[in-house]
C-alpha positions as CSV (number, residue, x, y, z in Angstrom):
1,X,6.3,-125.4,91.2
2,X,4.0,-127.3,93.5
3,X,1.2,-129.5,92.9
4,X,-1.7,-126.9,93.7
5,X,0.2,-123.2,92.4
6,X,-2.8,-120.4,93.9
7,X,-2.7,-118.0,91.2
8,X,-3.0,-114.2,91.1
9,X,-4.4,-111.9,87.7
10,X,-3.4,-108.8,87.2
11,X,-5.4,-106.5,85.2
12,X,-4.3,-102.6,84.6
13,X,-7.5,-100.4,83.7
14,X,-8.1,-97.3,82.1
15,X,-11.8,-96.2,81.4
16,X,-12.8,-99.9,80.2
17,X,-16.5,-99.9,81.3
18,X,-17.1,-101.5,78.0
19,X,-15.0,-104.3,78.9
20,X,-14.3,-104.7,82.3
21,X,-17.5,-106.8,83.7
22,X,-16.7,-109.4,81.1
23,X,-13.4,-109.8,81.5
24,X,-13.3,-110.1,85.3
25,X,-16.5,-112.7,85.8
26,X,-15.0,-114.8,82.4
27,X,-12.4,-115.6,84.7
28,X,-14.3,-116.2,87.9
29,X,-16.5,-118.5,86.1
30,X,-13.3,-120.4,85.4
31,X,-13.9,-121.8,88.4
32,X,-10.3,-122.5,88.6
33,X,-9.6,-124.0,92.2
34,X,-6.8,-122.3,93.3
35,X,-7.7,-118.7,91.7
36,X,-6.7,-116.5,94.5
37,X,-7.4,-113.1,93.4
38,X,-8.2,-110.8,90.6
39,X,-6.5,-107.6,91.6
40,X,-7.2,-104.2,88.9
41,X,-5.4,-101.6,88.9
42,X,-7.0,-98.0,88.0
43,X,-5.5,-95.2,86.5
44,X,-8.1,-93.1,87.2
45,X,-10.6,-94.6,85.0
46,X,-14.2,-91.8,84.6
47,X,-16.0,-94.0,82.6
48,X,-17.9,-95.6,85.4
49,X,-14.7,-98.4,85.7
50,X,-14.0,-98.2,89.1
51,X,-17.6,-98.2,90.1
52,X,-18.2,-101.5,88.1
53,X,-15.5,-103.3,89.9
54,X,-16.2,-102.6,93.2
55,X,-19.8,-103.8,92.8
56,X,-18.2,-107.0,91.6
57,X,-16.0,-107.1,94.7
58,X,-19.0,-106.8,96.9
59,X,-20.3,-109.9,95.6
60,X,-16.5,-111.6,95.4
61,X,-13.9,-111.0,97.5
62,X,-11.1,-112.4,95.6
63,X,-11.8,-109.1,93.6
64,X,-9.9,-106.0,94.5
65,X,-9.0,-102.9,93.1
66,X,-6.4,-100.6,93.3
67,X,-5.5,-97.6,92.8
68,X,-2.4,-96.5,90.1
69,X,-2.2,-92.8,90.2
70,X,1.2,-93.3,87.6
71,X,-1.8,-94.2,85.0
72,X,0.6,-96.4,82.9
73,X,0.4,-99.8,82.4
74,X,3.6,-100.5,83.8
75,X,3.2,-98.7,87.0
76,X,0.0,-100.2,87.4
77,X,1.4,-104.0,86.8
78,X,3.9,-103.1,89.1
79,X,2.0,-102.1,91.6
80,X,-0.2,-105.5,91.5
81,X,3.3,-107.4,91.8
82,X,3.7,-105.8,95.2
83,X,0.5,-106.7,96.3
84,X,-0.3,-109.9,94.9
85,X,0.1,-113.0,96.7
86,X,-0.1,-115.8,94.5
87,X,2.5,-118.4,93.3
88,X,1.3,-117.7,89.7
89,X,1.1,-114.4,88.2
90,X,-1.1,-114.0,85.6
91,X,-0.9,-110.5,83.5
92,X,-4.5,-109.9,81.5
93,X,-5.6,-107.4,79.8
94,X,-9.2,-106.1,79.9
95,X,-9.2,-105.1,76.2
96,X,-9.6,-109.0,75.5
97,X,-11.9,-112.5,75.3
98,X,-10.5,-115.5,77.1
99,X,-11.1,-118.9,76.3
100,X,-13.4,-120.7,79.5
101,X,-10.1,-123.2,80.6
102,X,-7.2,-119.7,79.6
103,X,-6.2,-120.4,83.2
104,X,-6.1,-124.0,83.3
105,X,-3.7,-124.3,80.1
106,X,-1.7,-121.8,81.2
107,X,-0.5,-123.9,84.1
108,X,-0.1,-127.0,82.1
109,X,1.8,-124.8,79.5
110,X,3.8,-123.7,82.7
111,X,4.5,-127.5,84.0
112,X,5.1,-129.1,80.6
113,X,7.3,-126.5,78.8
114,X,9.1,-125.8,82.1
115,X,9.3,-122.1,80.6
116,X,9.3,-119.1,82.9
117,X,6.5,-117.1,81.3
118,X,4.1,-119.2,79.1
119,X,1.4,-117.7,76.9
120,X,-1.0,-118.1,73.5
121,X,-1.1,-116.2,70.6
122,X,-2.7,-113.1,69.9
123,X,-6.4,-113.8,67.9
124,X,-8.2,-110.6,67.0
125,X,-12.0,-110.1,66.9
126,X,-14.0,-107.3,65.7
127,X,-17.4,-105.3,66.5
128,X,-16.9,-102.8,63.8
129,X,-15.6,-102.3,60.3
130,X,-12.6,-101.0,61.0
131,X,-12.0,-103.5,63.7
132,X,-12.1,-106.3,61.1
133,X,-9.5,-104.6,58.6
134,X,-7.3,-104.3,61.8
135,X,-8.0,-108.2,62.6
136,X,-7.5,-109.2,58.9
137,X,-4.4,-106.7,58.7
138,X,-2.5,-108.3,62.0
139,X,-2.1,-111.3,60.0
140,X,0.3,-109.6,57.6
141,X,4.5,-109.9,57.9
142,X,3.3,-106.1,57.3
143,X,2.4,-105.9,61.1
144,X,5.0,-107.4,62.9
145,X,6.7,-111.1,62.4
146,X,6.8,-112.3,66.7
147,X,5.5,-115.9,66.4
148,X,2.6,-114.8,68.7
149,X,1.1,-113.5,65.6
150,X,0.7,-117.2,64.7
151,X,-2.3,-118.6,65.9
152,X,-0.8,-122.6,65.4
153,X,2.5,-122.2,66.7
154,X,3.2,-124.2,69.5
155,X,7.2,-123.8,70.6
156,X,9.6,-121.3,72.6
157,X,9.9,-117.6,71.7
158,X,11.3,-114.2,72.4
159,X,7.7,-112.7,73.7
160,X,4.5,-114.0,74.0
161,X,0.9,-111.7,74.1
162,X,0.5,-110.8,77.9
163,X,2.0,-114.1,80.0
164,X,1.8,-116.0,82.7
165,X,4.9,-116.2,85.3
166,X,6.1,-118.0,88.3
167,X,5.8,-115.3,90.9
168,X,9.5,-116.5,92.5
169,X,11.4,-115.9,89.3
170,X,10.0,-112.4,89.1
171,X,10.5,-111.4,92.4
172,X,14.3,-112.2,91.5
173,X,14.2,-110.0,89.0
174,X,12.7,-107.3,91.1
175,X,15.5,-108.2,93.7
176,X,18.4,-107.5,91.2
177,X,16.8,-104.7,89.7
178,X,18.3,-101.2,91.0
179,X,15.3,-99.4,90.7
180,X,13.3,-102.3,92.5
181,X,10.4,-102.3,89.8
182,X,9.5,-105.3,87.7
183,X,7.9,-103.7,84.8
184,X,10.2,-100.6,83.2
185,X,8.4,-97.6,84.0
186,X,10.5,-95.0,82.2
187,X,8.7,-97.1,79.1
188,X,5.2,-96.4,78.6
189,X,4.8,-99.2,76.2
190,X,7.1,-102.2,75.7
191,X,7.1,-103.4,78.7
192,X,6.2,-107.1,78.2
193,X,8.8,-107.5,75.9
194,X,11.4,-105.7,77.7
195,X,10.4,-108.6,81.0
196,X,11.1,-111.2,78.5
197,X,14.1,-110.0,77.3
198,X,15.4,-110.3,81.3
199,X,13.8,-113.9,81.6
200,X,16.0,-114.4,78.5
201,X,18.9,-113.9,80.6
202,X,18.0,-116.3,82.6
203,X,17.5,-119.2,80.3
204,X,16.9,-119.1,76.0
205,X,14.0,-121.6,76.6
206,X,12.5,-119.4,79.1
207,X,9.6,-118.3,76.4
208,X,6.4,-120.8,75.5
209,X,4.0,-120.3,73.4
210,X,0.9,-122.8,73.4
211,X,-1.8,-122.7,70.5
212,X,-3.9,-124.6,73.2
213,X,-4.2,-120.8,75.2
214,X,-6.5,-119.0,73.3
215,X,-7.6,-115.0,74.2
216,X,-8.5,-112.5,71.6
217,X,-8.6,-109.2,71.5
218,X,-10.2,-106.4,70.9
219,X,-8.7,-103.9,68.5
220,X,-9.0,-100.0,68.1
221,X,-11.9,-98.9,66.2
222,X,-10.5,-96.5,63.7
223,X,-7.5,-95.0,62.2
224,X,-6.5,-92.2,64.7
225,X,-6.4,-94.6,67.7
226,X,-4.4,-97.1,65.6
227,X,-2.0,-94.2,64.8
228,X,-1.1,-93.8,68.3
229,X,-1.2,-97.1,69.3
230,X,1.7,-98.1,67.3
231,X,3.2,-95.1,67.0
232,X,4.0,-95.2,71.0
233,X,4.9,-99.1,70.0
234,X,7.7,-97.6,67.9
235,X,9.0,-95.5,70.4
236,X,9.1,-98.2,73.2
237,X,10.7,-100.4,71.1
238,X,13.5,-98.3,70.7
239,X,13.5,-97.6,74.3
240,X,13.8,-101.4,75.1
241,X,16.3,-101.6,72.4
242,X,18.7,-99.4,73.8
243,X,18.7,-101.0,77.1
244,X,18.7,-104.4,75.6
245,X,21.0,-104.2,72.0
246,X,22.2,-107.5,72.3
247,X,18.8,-109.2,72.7
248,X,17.0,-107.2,70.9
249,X,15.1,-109.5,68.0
250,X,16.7,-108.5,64.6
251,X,12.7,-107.8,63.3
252,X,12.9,-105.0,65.4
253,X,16.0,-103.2,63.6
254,X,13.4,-103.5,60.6
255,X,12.4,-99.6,61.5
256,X,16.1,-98.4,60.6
257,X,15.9,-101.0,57.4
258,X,12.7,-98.7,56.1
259,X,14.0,-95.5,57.2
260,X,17.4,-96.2,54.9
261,X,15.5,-96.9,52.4
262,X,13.2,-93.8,52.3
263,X,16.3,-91.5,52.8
264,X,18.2,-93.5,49.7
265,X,14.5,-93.0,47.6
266,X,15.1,-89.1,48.3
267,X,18.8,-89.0,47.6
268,X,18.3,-90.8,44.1
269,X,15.0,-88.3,43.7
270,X,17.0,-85.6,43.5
271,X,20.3,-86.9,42.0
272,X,17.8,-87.5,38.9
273,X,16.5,-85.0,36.3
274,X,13.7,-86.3,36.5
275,X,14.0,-86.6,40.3
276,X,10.3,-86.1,41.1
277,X,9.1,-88.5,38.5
278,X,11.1,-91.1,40.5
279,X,10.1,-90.3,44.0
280,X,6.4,-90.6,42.5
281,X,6.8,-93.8,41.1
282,X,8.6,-95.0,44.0
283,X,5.4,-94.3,46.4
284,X,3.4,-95.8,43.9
285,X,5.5,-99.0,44.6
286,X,5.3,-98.6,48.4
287,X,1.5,-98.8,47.5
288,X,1.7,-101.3,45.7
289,X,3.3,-103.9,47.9
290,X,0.4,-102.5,50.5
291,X,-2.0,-103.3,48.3
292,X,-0.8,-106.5,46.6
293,X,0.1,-108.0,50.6
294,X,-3.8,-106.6,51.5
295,X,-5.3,-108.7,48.7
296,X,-3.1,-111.7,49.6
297,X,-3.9,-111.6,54.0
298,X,-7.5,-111.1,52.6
299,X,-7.9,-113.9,50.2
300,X,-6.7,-116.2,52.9
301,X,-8.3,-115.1,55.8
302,X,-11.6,-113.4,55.0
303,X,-13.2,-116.8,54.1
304,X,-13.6,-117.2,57.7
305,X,-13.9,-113.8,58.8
306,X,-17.5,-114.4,60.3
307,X,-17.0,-117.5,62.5
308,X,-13.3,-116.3,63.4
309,X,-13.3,-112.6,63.5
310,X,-16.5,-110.7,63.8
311,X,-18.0,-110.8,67.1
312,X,-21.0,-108.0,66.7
313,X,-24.4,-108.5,65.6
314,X,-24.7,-110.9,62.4
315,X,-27.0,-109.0,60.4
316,X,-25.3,-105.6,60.7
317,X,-21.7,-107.6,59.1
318,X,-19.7,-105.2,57.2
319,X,-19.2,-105.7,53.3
320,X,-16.2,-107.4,52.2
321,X,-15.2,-104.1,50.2
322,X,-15.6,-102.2,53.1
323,X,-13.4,-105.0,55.2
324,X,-10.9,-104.9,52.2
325,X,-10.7,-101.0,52.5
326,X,-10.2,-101.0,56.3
327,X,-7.4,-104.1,56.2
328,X,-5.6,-101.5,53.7
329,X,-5.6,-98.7,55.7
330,X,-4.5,-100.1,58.9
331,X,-1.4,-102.3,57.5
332,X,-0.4,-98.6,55.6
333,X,-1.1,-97.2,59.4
334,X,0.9,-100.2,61.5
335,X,4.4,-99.9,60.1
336,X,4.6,-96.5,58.8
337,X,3.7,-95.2,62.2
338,X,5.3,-97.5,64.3
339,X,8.4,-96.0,61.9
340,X,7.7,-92.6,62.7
341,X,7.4,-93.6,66.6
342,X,10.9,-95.3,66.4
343,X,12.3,-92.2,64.7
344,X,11.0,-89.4,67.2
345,X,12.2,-91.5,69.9
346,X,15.7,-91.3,68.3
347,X,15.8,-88.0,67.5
348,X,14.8,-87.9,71.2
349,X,17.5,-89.5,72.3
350,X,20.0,-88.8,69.8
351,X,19.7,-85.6,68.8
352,X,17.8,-83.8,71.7
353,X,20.1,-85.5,74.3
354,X,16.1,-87.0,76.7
355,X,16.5,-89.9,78.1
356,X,13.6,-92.3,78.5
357,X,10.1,-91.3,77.3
């Protein structure tokens, strides 16, 4: 890498008026010397997106839109690659905060590490109740256990939140990829981690996380949209598993670990007399280690919920019951659907015979 690396962001969009403005001058203001361009790409966005960033571009022309009538994240990335022309690519996300010098250590990251892909972890904020369970909640082994979940670790990893990549090595990738893409487009979600798992290839120390990167984000705002969120998490994962079984993290064979489980709590249900009595106890167990791991991620991290977490208006700060209630909820919603995601997306494959998504 040279001494003066221009840089390129990508951003894919999707109706994210509420964020967009904020995401693409934070990073102008960087004022980062060699910041080449800033290039979104719309999936067809009718929230008034579009209409925000071109005003922006108007005013700077390192600003550029594009269109991605795929609508996926993927596509959209991919589409940036090919028209990017920086020597560093930088993927963002316009559902998150970034720290005022998130550009400037991400190149030292890149020089120091000498990693592939460098990143920070992922800090949550929160502008409504639910948000805050959600925030509290990620902090769980409940949620997932990547080392990007942990907000000191400094070190080399399997994935890292979003990432930022020498454009050469990626267009290598591209090069020995038959379908030409960078990002997998048969997999509407996963794709990060299914790019890492190819730098991988390449080298084991080709993954750096830095705690000095910082960008938070924004999480969804209730139950429903959290559903989905990891439910299509479960069923990318699976995706990226089967095209990657070898370098697949072992945490991610964790779905098939639960799923045993369940289907041994049913077979000993009904093996019993008393069958029913069992399987009832045995939920109130699953509860249980909800509940008990809620009060635990709470203890330890509400204390400094307010100058850490919550990010709307001071005087309108949810109650801690209220946060304690939502950080339930969401780490019952995480796993259980990211489960039932991983499952459908087998019986997909397996039993139905679809390939892909």
């Amino acid at each position: 890498m040279n001494n003066s690396p221009t840089i390129s962001i990508a951003i894919p969009a999707y109706n994210e008026a509420n964020y967009i403005e904020s995401v693409i001058k934070g990073f102008l203001k960087q004022n980062h010397p060699n910041l080449l361009e800033i290039i979104i790409a719309d999936g067809g966005s009718n929230d008034g997106t579009q209409e925000i960033v071109k005003k922006i571009a108007l005013e700077d022309n390192r600003v550029k839109l594009l269109n991605n009538p795929f609508k996926i994240q993927s596509a959209g990335l991919n589409l940036i690659f090919e028209n990017c022309q920086g020597d560093i690519f930088l993927r963002a996300d316009a559902h998150s905060e970034y720290a005022p010098d998130y550009i400037e250590k991400c190149i030292e990251a890149l020089e120091s590490s000498q990693a592939l892909n460098v990143g920070g972890s992922q800090r949550h904020i929160a502008r409504n109740t639910f948000q805050g369970g959600v925030a509290l909640a990620f902090r769980s082994f409940l949620a997932g256990t990547a080392k990007y979940h942990d907000y000191n670790y400094n070190g080399y990893a399997d994935t890292v939140y979003l990432g930022c990549f020498l454009t050469k090595i990626l267009k290598e990738i591209v090069n020995q990829n038959p379908r030409k893409e960078l990002f997998d487009t048969t997999n509407v979600t996963n794709q990060d981690a299914e790019l890492n798992l190819q730098l991988l290839e390449i080298s084991e120390k080709s993954i750096y996380i830095s705690s000095d990167i910082k960008v938070w984000y924004s999480p969804r705002d209730n139950w429903r949209k959290l559903f989905i969120q990891y439910f299509k998490y479960g069923r990318g994962r699976y995706l990226t598993t089967c095209k990657h079984p070898r370098k697949a993290p072992l945490r991610t064979k964790i779905p098939v670990f639960f799923l045993i489980a369940y289907l041994l709590i049913l077979v000993l249900a009904f093996y019993f007399n008393n069958g029913w009595n069992f399987f009832l106890l045995s939920i109130i167990a699953i509860f249980s280690v909800f509940f008990v791991e809620t009060v635990r991620v709470f203890s330890l991290y509400f204390p400094n919920f307010t100058e850490e977490i919550w990010r709307g208006e001071k005087d309108k700060q949810p109650s801690a019951l209220f946060i304690f209630l939502s950080c339930l909820i969401s780490l019952i919603i995480m796993p259980t659907s990211y489960l039932l995601g991983n499952i459908y997306q087998r019986y997909r494959n397996k039993i139905r015979g679809i390939d892909g998504w």
